[in-house]
Structures are given as C-alpha cells and as structure tokens.
C-alpha positions in Angstrom: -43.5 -95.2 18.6 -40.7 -95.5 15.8 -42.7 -93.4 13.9 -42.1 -90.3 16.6 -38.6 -91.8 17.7 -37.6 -91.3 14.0 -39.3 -87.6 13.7 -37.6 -86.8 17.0 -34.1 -87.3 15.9 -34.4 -85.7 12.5 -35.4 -83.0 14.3 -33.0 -82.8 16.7 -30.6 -83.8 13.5 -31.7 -80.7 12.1 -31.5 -78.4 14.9 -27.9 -79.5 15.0 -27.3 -78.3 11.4 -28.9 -75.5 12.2 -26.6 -74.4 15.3 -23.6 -75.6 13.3 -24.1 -73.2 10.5 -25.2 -70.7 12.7 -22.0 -70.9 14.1 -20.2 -70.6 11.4 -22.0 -67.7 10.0 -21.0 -65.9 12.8 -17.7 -67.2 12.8 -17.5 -65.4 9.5 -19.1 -62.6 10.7 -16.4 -62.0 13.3 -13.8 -62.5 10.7 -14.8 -59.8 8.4 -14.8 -57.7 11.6 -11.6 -58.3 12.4 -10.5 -57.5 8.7 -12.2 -54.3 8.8 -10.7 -53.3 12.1 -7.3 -54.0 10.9 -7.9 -52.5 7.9 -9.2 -49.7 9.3 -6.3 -49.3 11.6 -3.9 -49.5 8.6 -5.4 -46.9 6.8 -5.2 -44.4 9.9 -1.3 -45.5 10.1 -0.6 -44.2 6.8 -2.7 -41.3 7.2 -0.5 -40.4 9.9 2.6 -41.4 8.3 1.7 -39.7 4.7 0.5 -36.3 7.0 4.1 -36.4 8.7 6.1 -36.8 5.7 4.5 -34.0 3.5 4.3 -31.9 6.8 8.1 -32.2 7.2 8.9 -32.0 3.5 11.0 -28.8 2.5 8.3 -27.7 0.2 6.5 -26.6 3.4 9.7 -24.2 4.7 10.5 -20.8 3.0 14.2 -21.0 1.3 15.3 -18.0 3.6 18.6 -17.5 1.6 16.2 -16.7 -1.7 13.7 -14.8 0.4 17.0 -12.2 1.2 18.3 -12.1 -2.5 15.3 -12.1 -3.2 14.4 -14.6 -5.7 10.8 -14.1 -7.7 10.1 -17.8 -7.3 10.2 -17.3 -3.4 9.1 -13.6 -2.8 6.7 -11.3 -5.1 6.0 -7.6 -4.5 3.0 -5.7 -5.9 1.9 -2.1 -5.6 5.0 -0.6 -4.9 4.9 2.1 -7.3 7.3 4.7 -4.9 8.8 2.8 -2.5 11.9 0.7 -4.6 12.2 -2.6 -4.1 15.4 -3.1 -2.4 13.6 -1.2 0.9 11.1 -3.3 1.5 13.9 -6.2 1.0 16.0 -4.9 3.6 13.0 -4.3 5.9 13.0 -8.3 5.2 16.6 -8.9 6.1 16.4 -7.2 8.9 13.4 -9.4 10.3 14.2 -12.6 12.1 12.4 -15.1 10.3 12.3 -18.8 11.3 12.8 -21.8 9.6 9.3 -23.4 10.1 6.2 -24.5 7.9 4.7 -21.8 5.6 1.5 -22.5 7.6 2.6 -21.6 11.5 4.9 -18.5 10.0 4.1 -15.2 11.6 3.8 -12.6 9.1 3.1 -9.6 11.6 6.9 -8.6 12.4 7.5 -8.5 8.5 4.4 -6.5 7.6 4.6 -3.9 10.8 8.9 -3.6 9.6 7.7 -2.8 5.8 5.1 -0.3 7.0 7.7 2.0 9.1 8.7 2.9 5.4 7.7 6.7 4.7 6.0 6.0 1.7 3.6 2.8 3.0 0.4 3.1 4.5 -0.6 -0.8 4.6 1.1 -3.9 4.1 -0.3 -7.4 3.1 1.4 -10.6 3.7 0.1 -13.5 1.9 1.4 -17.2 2.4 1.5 -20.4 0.0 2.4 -23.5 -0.5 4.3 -26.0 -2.4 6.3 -24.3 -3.0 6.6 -22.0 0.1 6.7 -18.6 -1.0 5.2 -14.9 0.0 3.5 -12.2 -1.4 3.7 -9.0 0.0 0.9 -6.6 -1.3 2.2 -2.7 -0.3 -0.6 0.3 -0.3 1.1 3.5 -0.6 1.2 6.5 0.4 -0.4 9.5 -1.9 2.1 12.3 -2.5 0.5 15.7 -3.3 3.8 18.1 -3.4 7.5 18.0 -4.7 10.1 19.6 -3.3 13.1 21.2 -5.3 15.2 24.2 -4.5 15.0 25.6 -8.1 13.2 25.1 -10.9 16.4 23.8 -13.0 16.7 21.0 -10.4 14.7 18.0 -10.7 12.6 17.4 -7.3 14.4 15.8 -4.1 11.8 15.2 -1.9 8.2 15.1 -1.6 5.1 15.4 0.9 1.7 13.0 1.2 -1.7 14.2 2.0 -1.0 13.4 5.5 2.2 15.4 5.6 4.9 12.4 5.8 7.9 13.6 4.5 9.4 11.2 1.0 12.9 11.6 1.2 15.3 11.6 -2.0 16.0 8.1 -2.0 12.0 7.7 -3.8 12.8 9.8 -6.0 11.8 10.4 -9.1 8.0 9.9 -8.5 6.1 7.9 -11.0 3.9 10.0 -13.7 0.8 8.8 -12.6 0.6 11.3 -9.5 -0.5 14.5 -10.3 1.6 16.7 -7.3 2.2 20.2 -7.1 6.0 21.6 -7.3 7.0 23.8 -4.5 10.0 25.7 -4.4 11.8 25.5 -1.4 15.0 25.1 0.7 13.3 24.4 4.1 15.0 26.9 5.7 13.9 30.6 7.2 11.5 28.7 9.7 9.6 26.5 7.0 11.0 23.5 7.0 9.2 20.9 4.5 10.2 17.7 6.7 8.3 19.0 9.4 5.4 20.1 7.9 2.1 18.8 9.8 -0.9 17.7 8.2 -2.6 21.2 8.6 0.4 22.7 6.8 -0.1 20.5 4.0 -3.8 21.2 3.7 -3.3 24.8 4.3 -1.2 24.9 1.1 -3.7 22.5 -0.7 -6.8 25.0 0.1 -4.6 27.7 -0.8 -4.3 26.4 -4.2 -7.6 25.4 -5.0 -8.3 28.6 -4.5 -6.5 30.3 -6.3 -6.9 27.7 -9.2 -10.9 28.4 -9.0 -10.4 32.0 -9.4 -7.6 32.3 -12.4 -8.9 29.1 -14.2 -5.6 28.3 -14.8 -3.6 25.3 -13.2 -0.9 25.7 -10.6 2.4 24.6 -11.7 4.3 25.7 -8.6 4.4 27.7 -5.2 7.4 29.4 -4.4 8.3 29.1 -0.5 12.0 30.0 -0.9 11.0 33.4 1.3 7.7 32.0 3.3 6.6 35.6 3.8 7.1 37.0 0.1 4.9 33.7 -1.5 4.8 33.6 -5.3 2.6 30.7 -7.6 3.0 30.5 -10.7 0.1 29.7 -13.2 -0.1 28.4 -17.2 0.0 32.0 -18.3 1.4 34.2 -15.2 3.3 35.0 -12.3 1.3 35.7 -9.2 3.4 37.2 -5.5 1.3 36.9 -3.0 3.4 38.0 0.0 2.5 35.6 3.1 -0.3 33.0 3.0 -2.6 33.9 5.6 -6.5 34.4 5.8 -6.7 37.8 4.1 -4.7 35.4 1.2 -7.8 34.1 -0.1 -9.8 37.1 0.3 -6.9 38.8 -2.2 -6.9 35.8 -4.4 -10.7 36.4 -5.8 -9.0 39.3 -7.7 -7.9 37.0 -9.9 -11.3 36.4 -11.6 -10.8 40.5 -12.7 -6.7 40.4 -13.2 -6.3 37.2 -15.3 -9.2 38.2 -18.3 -7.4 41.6 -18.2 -4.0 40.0 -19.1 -4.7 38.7 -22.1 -5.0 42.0 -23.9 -1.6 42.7 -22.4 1.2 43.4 -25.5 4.3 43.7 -22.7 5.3 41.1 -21.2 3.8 40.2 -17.3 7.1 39.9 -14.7 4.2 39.1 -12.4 0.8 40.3 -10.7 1.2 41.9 -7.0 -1.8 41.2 -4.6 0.7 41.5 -1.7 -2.0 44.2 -0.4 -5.7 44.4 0.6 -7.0 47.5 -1.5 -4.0 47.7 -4.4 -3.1 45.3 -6.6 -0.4 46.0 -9.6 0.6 44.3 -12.7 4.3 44.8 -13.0 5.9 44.2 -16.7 9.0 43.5 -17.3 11.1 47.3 -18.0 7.9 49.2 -16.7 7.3 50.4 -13.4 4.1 49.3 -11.8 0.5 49.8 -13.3 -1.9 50.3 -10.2 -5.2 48.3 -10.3 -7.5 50.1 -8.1 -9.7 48.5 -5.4 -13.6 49.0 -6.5 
C-alpha cells in the first residue's frame, strides 16, 4: 500500500508541474500576443502619421506664382514649334487653378484653354511629383499656305490643312514646313480668314496639278484678283484667269508649253491659258505668240 500511496502522489506531483508550466507557457504565449498587437497597432499609427505629413508637405502643391512666370523647374512645354510660348502661358493665367495636391489637380480646364489656340490641335497635361510640376505636351496644327500681300513683304498670316486661320502673332513659321506662298489681300470676296476646308483643298489640288504637269515646283499663287489667277513656277509665269473645273483641264497644256520654253531666247513675262482652245506665250516687249489648240 505505501508502495501505490508513494506512486500516487508523484504522479499527481507531476501532473502539477505539468499544469504549472503549462500555465506559464501560455502565459507567455498571451504576452507575445499582446506585444504583437501593440506593435502592430504602432506601426499602423505611424503609417498614418508619415502618410499625413508627406501628403500635406508643399512638395505635393504646384508653386502657382512660378507656374505664371513661368519658371522651368515648375512648368515645361514641348512641341510648340508655332504657337510662342507666352500663349500658351497666358492660356495658363487665365485658368483658375487651385492650391491642392499634384495628385487630385484637374488638368482638363488647362488643356481645353490651351487648345482654343489657332495653331493647336491636341494638348497633353502631365503631372509629377516631388517636386510638383507640369508638363504640357502641345500637337500642332500643320500649316500648308502663307499669306503676304506682296512678294517684298515677308508673310503675315497663314492657313492649316483644315483651313484654321494663323494670324500674325505666329509669325514667322519655322523652316521645317514646307507651305505654299499665296499672294493675297483678302479682299474682292476672297477673304483668307474665312477660307473653309474645301477652299483650302481646292487650292491644294489645284497645285498638284499643275506641279504634275510642268514638273516644276510652285513657289506661289497669286489671288490678289481671284478671277485673273496667276502661279508662278521655278522657271515661269503661268495666268490662269479663275480657278474652276475647266482650270485643270487647261493646266495639262503645261506638259506641251513648259518643254517649249526652254528653247525660248526672249524673256517669258508669262504663259496665258486663261482660255479653253488658245493658249499664248507672251514675252516681255512682244505682243503675243498664239499656241494653237491641236
């Protein structure tokens, strides 16, 4: 009987121990826990707090002052090869801008303001950060004619593919667009800043045309007088009369005419295919010569 009175309480004794450590495990257990939590809960805090501060740092706003100067460090623009600079920074003065985060500024009043200029087709707004700044990426119009009212005058004006009227403030175009000069005063019931789009290709067929028969370039169309036309190529003088359809019909004679000129010893005032079935050369002192119809 000792024998299992004596295994009895070192079991029990052990059982005890047991619970004891047991306990204490998961004492331990439910301290790390609590660690965790807390530091879990700390780490969120500042989170929060870091996300405020860098959200409300000035980095995030656009200096507006330098945006209107405008400083380069604060506003780029690229592609603006005719429109000048100051435009499209007055378009930008004139747009109310607020003072909040690079990231919630609306870019849409600025970019539909920049693209009511006559020489802009699209505008781009891009937005960054730290600092705030802009980029403004403009895709221009493409001018096809200049406008001048002589030929000693440099151009004034000038007319896009779509026929949007450039006024004199774009002026001078840049080298890299190849335009046709047109003499004109827009006057006598042509007037250039009214032309439509159908006026403007009207012209532009007209010239292909009569570039494909004469081999020879265009260097300008005289629309002073819209019914007494003249163009005038590398080597000659052509008067046309008014552009209409038989125009084009009269222009083929050009393929015959030009060739013949070059034997010419006087010099060509200009060739005359103001009429269906006659066509003249007219040198300078000499009456007309008569090139018959065949």
């Amino acid at each position: 009987m000792s024998e299992e009175k004596e295994y009895s309480q070192r079991y029990y004794k052990r059982r005890l121990q047991a619970n004891r450590l047991r306990r204490r495990v998961g004492s331990q257990r439910a301290q790390i826990r609590a660690v965790r939590v807390l530091l879990r809960l700390a780490i969120i805090v500042f989170i929060i707090f870091f996300t405020a501060l860098v959200l409300r740092a000035n980095r995030w706003h656009l200096d507006l002052e330098a945006l209107r100067v405008p400083d380069p460090a604060v506003l780029k623009i690229e592609g603006n090869v005719i429109t000048p600079t100051y435009k499209i920074v007055d378009m930008i003065r004139q747009t109310d801008i607020p003072d909040v985060p690079i990231y919630r500024l609306d870019t849409h009043e600025i970019e539909k303001n920049i693209a009511g200029l006559e020489a802009v087709e699209k505008v781009y707004v891009r937005r960054f950060w730290l600092p705030a700044r802009l980029l403004i990426v403009v895709e221009e119009r493409t001018p096809v004619f200049e406008i001048t009212p002589n030929l000693d005058t440099v151009p004034i004006s000038a007319i896009t593919d779509e026929g949007i009227f450039i006024g004199r403030d774009y002026m001078p175009l840049s080298k890299r667009f190849k335009t046709t000069k047109i003499l004109s005063y827009g006057v006598r019931g042509d007037d250039y800043e009214n032309w439509s789009q159908e006026r403007v290709r009207e012209l532009q067929k007209f010239i292909k045309a009569v570039e494909a028969y004469s081999k020879e370039e265009v260097e300008y169309l005289d629309l002073r007088d819209p019914k007494d036309v003249y163009v005038k190529l590398q080597d000659v003088l052509v008067r046309f009369g008014e552009v209409n359809d038989a125009t084009f019909e009269r222009a083929q004679w050009l393929a015959t005419i030009i060739p013949e000129t070059k034997n010419f010893k006087k010099k060509i005032k200009y060739i005359d295919l103001r009429w269906d079935e006659a066509h003249y050369i007219k040198l300078d002192g000499v009456e007309f010569g008569k090139i018959e119809a065949e």
